[in-house]
C-alpha atoms as one frame of an Amber mdcrd trajectory, in Angstrom:
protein
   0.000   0.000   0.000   1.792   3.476  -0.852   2.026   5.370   1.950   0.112
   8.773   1.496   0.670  12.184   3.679  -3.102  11.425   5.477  -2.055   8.043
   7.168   0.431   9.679   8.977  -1.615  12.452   9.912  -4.307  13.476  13.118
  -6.924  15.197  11.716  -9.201  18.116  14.244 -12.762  18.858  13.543 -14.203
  21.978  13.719 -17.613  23.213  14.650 -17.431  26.939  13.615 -19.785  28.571
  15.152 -18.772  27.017  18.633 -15.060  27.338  18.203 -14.095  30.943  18.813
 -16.312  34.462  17.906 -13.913  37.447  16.920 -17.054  40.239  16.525 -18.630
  39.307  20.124 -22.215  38.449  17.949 -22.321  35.175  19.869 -21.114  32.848
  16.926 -17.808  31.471  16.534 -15.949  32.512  12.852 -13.124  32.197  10.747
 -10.791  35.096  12.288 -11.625  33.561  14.988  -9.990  29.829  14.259  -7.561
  31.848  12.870  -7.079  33.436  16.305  -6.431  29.944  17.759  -3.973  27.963
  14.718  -0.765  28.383  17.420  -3.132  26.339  19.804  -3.578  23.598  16.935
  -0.208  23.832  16.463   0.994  23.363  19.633  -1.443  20.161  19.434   0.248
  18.630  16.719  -2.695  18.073  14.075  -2.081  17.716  10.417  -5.688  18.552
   8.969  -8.570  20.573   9.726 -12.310  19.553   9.266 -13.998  22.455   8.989
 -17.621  22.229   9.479 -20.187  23.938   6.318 -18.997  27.624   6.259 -20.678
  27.846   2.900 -23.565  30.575   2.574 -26.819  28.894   4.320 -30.215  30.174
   5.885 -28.982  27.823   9.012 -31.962  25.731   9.048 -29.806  22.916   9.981
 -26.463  25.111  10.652 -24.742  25.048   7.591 -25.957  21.031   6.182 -28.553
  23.569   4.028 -26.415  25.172   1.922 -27.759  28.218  -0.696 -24.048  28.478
  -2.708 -21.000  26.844  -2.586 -19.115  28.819  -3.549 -18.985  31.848  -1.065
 -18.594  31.651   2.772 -21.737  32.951   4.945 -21.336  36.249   5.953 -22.123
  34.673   9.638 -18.333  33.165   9.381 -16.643  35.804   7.258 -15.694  36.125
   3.801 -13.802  34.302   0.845 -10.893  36.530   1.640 -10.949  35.088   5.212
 -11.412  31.711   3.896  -8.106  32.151   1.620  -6.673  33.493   4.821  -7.051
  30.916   6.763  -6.340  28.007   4.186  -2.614  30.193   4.271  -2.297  30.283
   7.428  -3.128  27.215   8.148  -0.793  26.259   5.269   2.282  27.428   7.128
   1.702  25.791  10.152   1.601  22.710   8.211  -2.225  22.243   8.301  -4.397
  21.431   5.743  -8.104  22.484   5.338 -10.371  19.620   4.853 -14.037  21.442
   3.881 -16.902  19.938   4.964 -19.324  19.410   1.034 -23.207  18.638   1.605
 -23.660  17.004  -2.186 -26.859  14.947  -1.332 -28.714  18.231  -0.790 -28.715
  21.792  -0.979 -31.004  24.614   1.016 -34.211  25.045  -0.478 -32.902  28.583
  -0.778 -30.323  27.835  -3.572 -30.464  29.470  -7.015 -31.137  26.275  -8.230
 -33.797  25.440  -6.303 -35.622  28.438  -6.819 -35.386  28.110 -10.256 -36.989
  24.265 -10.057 -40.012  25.815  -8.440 -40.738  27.980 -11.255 -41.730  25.206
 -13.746 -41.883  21.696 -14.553 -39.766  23.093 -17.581 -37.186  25.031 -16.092
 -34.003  24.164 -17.163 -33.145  23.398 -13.336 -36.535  21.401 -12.445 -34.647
  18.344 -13.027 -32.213  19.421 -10.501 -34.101  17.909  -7.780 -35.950  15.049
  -7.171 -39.683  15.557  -8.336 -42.727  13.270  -8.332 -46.289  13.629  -9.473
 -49.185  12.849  -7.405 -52.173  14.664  -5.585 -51.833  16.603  -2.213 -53.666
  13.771  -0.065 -50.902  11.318  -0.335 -46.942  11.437  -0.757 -45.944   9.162
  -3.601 -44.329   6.285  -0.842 -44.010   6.245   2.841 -40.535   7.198   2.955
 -39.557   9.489   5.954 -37.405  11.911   7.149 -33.828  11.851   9.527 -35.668
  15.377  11.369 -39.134  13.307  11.745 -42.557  13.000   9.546 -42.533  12.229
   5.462 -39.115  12.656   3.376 -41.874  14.194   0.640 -42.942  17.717   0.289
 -46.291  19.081  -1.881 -45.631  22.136  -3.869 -48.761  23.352  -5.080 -47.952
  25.574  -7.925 -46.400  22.445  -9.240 -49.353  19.924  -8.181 -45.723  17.804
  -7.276 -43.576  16.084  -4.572 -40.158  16.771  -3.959 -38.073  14.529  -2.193
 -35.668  15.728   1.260 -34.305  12.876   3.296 -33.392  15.769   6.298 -35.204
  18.848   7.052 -37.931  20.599   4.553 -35.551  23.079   3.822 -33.219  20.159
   2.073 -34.207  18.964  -1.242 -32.278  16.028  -2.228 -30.417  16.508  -5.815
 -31.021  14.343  -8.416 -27.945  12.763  -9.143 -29.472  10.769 -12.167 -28.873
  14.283 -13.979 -25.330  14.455 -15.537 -25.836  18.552 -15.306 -26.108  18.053
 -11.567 -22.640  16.198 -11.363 -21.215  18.584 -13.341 -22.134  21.512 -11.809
 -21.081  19.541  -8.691 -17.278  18.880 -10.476 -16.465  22.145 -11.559 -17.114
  23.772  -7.840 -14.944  21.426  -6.638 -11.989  21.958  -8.652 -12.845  25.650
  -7.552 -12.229  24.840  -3.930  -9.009  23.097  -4.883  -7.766  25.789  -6.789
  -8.378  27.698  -3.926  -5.724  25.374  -1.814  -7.816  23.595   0.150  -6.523
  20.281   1.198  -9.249  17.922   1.123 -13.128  17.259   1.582 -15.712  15.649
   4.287 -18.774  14.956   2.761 -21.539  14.572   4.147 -23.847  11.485   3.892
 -22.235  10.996   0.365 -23.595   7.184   0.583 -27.621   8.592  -0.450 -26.276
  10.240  -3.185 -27.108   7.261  -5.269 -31.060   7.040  -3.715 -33.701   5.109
  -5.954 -36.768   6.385  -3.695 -39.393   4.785  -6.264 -37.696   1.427  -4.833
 -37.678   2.754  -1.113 -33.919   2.599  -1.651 -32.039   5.226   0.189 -28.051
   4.870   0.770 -26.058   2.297  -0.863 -28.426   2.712  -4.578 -26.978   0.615
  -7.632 -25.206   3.578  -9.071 -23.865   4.585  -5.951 -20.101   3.665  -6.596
 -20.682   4.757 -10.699 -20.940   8.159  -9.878 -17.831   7.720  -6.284 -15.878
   6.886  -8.938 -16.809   9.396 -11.727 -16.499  12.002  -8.915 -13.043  11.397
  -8.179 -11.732  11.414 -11.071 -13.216  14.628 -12.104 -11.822  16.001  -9.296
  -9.532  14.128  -6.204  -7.592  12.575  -8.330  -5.997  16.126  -9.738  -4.778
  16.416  -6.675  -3.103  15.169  -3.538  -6.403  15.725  -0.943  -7.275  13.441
   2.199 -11.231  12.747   0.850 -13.198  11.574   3.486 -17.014  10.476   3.270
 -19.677  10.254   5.728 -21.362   6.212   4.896 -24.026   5.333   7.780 -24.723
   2.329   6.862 -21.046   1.264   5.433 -19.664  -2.549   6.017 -15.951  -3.130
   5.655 -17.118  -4.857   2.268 -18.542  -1.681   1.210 -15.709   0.244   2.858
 -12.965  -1.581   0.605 -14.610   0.338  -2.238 -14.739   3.444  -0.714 -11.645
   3.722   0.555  -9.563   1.636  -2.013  -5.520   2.003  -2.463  -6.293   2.804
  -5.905  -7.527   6.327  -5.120 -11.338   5.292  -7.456 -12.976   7.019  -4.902
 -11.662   8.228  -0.940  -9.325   8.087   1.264 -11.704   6.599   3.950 -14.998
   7.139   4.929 -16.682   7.243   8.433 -18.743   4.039   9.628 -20.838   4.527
  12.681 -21.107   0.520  13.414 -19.373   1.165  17.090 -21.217   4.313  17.733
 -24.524   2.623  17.557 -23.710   0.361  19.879 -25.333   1.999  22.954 -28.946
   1.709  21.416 -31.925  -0.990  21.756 -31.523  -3.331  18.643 -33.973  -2.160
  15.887 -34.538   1.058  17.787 -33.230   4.258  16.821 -30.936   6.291  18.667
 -32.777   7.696  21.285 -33.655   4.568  22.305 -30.814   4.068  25.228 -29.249
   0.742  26.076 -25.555   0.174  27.855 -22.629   0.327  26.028 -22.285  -3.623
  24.820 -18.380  -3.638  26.003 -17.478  -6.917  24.160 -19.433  -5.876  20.808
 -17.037  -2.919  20.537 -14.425  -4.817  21.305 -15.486  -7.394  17.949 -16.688
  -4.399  15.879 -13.203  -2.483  16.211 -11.459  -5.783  16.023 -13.247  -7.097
  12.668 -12.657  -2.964  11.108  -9.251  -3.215  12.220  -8.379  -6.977  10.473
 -10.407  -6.367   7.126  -9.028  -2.985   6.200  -5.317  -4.036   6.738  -3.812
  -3.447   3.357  -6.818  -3.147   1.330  -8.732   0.260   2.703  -8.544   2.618
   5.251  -9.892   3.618   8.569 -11.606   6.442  10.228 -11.130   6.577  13.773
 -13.036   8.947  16.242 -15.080   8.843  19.046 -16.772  12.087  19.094 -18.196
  14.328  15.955 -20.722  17.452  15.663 -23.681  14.975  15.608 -22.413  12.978
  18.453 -22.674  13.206  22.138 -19.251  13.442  24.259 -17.198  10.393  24.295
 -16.018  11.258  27.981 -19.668  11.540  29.517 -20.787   8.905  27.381 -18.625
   5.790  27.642 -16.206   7.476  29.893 -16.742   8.755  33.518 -16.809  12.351
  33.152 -17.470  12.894  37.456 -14.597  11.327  39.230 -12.147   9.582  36.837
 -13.141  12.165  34.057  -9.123  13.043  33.702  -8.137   9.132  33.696 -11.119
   7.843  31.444 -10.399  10.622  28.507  -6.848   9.368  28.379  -7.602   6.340
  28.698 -10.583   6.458  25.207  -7.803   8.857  23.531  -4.681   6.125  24.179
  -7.003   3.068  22.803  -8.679   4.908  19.864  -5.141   6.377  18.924  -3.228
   3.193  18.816  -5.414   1.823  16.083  -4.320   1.887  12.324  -6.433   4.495
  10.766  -6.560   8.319  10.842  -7.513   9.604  14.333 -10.002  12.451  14.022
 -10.160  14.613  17.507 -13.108  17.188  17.945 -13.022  20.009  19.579 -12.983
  20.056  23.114 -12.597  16.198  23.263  -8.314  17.003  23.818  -9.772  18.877
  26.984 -11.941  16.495  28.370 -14.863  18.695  27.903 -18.401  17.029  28.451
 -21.968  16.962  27.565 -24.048  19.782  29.124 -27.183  19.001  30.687 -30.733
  20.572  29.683 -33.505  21.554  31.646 -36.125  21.874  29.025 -36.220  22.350
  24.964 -35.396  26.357  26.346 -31.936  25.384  26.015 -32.086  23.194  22.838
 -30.611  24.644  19.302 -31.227  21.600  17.272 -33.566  20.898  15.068 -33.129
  16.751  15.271 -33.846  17.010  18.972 -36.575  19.666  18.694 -38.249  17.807
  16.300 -37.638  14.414  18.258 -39.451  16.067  21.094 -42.042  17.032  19.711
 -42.734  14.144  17.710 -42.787  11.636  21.153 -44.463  14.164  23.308 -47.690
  13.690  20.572 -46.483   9.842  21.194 -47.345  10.314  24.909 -43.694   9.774
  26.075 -42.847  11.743  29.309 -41.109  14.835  29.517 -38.528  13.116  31.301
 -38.050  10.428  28.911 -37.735  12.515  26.253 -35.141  14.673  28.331 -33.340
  11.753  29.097 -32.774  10.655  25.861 -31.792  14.298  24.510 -28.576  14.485
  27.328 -27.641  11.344  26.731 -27.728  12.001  22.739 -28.450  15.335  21.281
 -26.410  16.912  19.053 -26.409  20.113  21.082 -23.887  18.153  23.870 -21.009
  18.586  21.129 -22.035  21.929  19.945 -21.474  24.380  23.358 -18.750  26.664
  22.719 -15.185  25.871  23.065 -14.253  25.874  26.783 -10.790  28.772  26.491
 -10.415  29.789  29.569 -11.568  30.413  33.081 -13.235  33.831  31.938 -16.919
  35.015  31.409 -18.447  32.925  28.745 -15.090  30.418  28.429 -13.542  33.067
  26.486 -15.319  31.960  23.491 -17.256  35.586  23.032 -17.513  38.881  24.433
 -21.336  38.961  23.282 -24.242  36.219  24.361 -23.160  33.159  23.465 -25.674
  31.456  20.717 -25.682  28.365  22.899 -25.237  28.290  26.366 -21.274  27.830
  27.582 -21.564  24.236  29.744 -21.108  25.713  33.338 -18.162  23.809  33.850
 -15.741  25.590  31.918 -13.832  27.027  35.373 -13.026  23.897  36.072 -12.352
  22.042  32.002 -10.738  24.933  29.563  -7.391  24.950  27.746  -5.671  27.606
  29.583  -5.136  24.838  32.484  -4.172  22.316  30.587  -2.047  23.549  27.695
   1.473  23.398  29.658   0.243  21.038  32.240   2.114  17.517  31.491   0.190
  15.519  33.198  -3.243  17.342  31.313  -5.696  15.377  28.782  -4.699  18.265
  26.292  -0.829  16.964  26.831  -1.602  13.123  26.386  -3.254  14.047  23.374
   0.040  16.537  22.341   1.846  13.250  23.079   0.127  10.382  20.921   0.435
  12.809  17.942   4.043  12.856  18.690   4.706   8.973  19.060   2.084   8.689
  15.725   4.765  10.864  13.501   7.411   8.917  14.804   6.974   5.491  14.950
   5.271   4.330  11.557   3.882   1.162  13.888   0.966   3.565  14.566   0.297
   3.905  10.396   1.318   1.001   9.208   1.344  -1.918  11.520  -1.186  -5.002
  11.711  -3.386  -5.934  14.276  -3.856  -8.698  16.473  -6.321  -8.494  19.489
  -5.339  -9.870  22.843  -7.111 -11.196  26.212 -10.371 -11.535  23.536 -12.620
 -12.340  26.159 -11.827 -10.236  28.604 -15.014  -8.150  29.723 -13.684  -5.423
  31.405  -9.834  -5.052  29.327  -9.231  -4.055  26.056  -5.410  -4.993  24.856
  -4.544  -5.286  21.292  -0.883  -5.711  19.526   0.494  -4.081  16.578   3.552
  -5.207  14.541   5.751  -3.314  11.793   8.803  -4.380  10.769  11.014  -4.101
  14.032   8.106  -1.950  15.810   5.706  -3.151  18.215   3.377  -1.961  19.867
   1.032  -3.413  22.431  -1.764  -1.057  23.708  -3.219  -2.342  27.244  -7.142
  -0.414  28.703  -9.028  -1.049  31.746 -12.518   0.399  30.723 -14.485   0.422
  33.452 -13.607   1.465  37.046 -12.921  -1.716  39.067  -9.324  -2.642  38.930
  -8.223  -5.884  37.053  -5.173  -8.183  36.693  -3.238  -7.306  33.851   0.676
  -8.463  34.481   1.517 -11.876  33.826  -1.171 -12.055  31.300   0.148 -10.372
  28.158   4.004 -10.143  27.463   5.598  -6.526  27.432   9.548  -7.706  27.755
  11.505  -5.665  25.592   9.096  -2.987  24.994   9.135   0.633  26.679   6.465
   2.052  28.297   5.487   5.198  26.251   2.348   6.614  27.943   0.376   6.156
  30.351  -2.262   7.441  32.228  -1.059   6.745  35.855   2.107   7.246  37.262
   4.500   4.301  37.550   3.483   0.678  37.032   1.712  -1.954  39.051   0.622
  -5.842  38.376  -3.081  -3.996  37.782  -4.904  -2.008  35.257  -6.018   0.877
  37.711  -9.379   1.856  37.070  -9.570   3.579  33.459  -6.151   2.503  32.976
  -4.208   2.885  29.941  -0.828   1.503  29.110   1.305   2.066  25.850   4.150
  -0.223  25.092   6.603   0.123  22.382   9.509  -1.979  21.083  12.151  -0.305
  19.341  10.428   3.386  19.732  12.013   6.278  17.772  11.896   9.733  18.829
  12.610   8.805  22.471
């Protein structure tokens, strides 16, 4: 497999409007992340995900978005978009740019234009069916609740949006779409970005007569006509968002050959805390040995023939530390300890923000608090199902989307030093205690164990390149895996839960150096949220 710059690499995900606001309106922006690149630096990252900056009415914060090709005024401006690309450039950062090509805002030219007439040129843009106002033409629904149709009744038609209303799918069917789609791309490279994320790329293919939605027949026809228009003119880390991916399906994505990514994101761990059948608000404990199989079975099948994405937390995802972690009183230990296990995997490790810091998921009163729209609609939707208010409360702080999306936690001062105006989500109260001013030349901080795996992961090319072999398999409570490269290994040792367990004796660590921890000094246990890393011949020691 040739080795490319994004194996190597740590990539950090941004969620703009939370990061850091420069113009005290209450929304993070581009000066602002500009503001903070010597912090990423310091950090060590490679890449940036940038969350939609695009122009967009915000109906779901930037997934809706009305042109591609300018930044919303919200963020900034092109010119601070080219800014920070350079800037980010000299640091050694690239800019990976989060692309919504399933969908665009029902306030896009194009879309406007589709409304006008069955025979405008751009009607075929989107994806239309005829029918009568009574019934939508299938009973295909919506991610944000209720039918995925939508009766326009100048047109006496349907139009299809698999999110929000405001989100018509495009028709990918229509060469004119992919084009249009191809040249703004090339744009954005031109411009010197260094990559893409986008965003549930694996519907793009949708045959909704056939109640198919991701995964269609002509799915991986137009991946692979995509690429070449476009990735493959240039050296870019391409990752896509697939839901409903298998490693079988992931081979394609992701293969060698560069036909279509670099690697996509699979959520098959992250659903793991969910009743089977049920949908994600639907809480059940974390199956321990399941994620144990599921990271083990990613890990095997990719060696050599695709590539991972590996993360824990993301802007639709609630915090890794309150959610599978103790975030009361081993919050410090248990962060480590998820970073040191996800870390030590082959793949590329994506942090978001706040998770380097430990920060956790805030806790809601009421829908006062709530910004959005997937949990506001959720609520709604089981209230009228005669669910409790605390059910339905329950279910929102364990997984709403809003837990990732409270501003960036800076600094002890009013409003975490994330704005001098009203924040447009409340700061999580805790930020005295969790912010990066306490952490940032702390050694023994979750910001500097972080600092420190993205060290070991430039140096030692076990991290990249090595295979995998899982040990103490049925172990419930201790996660320990091997890796192997050449004359590197690596042996990464976790106690996940908070009881202590036997660990010494058990696995064999001669010969190899202990290269972080979370605990100081070693014992014949795995301390509670333990986390061991052992390397044999390390470099950069």
């Amino acid at each position: 497999m040739a080795e490319k710059w994004w194996q190597s690499a740590v990539a950090y995900q941004i969620y703009p409007r939370s990061f850091q606001d420069s113009n005290a309106d209450g929304i993070g922006d581009i000066a602002g992340i500009i503001s903070r690149l010597d912090y990423l630096e310091k950090l060590g990252i490679d890449a940036i995900w940038l969350s939609p900056v695009c122009r967009s009415p915000q109906d779901d914060f930037g997934y809706d978005i009305s042109d591609y090709q300018d930044i919303d005024p919200m963020f900034g401006t092109l010119n601070d978009m080219d800014k920070l690309v350079a800037e980010s450039k000299n640091r050694g950062i690239a800019i990976v740019l989060d692309l919504v090509l399933n969908h665009t805002s029902d306030e896009h030219p194009w879309f406007i234009e589709a409304k006008k007439s069955r025979d405008n040129i751009y009607h075929d843009y989107y994806v239309w069916r005829d029918g009568d106002e009574s019934a939508p033409p299938n009973g295909l629904l919506a991610a944000f609740s209720g039918s995925a149709w939508e009766w326009v009744p100048e047109l006496k038609q349907w139009y299809l949006h698999q999110f929000s209303k405001k989100q018509p799918d495009l028709n990918w069917d229509n060469p004119a779409v992919r084009q249009e789609i191809y040249r703004m791309i090339r744009w954005w490279m031109d411009r010197g970005v260094g990559g893409f994320r986008l965003d549930v790329i694996d519907l793009v293919g949708k045959e909704p007569d056939r109640l198919i939605t991701g995964n269609g027949p002509k799915l991986h026809d137009y991946l692979h006509e995509l690429s070449k228009e476009t990735f493959q003119k240039g050296d870019l880390m391409v990752v896509g968002e697939t839901w409903s991916a298998s490693t079988e399906d992931a081979k394609i994505y992701s293969n060698p050959d560069g036909s279509e990514f670099s690697m996509v994101f699979q959520f098959e761990h992250i659903m793991l805390d969910q009743l089977p059948g049920k949908d994600k608000w639907d809480l059940a404990p974390l199956d321990f040995m399941a994620l144990k199989k599921v990271f083990t079975h990613w890990q095997k099948e990719l060696h050599g023939v695709g590539w991972n994405s590996l993360f824990w937390n993301n802007h639709d995802l609630p915090r890794i530390v309150s959610r599978w972690g103790n975030d009361k009183e081993y919050r410090v230990q248990s962060a480590k300890m998820l970073a040191i296990l996800l870390h030590g995997l082959q793949g590329t490790p994506y942090i978001y923000q706040g998770e380097e810091l430990g920060m956790t998921n805030a806790t809601f009163s009421s829908t006062e608090g709530l910004r959005d729209i997937e949990s506001l609609n959720m609520h709604a939707d089981r209230l009228s199902k005669g669910y409790s208010e605390e059910e339905i409360m329950k279910s929102i702080n364990a997984k709403g989307r809003d837990n990732a999306r409270t501003p960036m936690q800076w600094d002890s001062s009013e409003n975490a030093g994330f704005t001098l105006g009203t924040p447009w989500i409340e700061v999580n109260p805790n930020y005295k205690e969790i912010n990066a001013a306490s952490q940032t030349d702390d050694e023994d901080s979750i910001f500097s164990c972080y600092r420190k795996l993205i060290a070991l992961r430039k140096t030692n090319p076990v991290f990249a390149f090595g295979d995998f072999a899982i040990l103490l398999e049925d172990d419930p409570h201790v996660f320990t895996y091997k890796r192997q490269y050449k004359d590197q290994e690596m042996l990464v040792a976790v106690n996940f839960f908070s009881q202590e367990e036997p660990f010494f004796g058990r696995v064999d660590t001669s010969g190899m150096k202990l290269a972080l921890s979370n605990y100081k000094g070693e014992s014949d246990t795995l301390r509670p949220y333990e986390a061991r890393l052992y390397i044999a011949n390390p470099r950069g020691f």
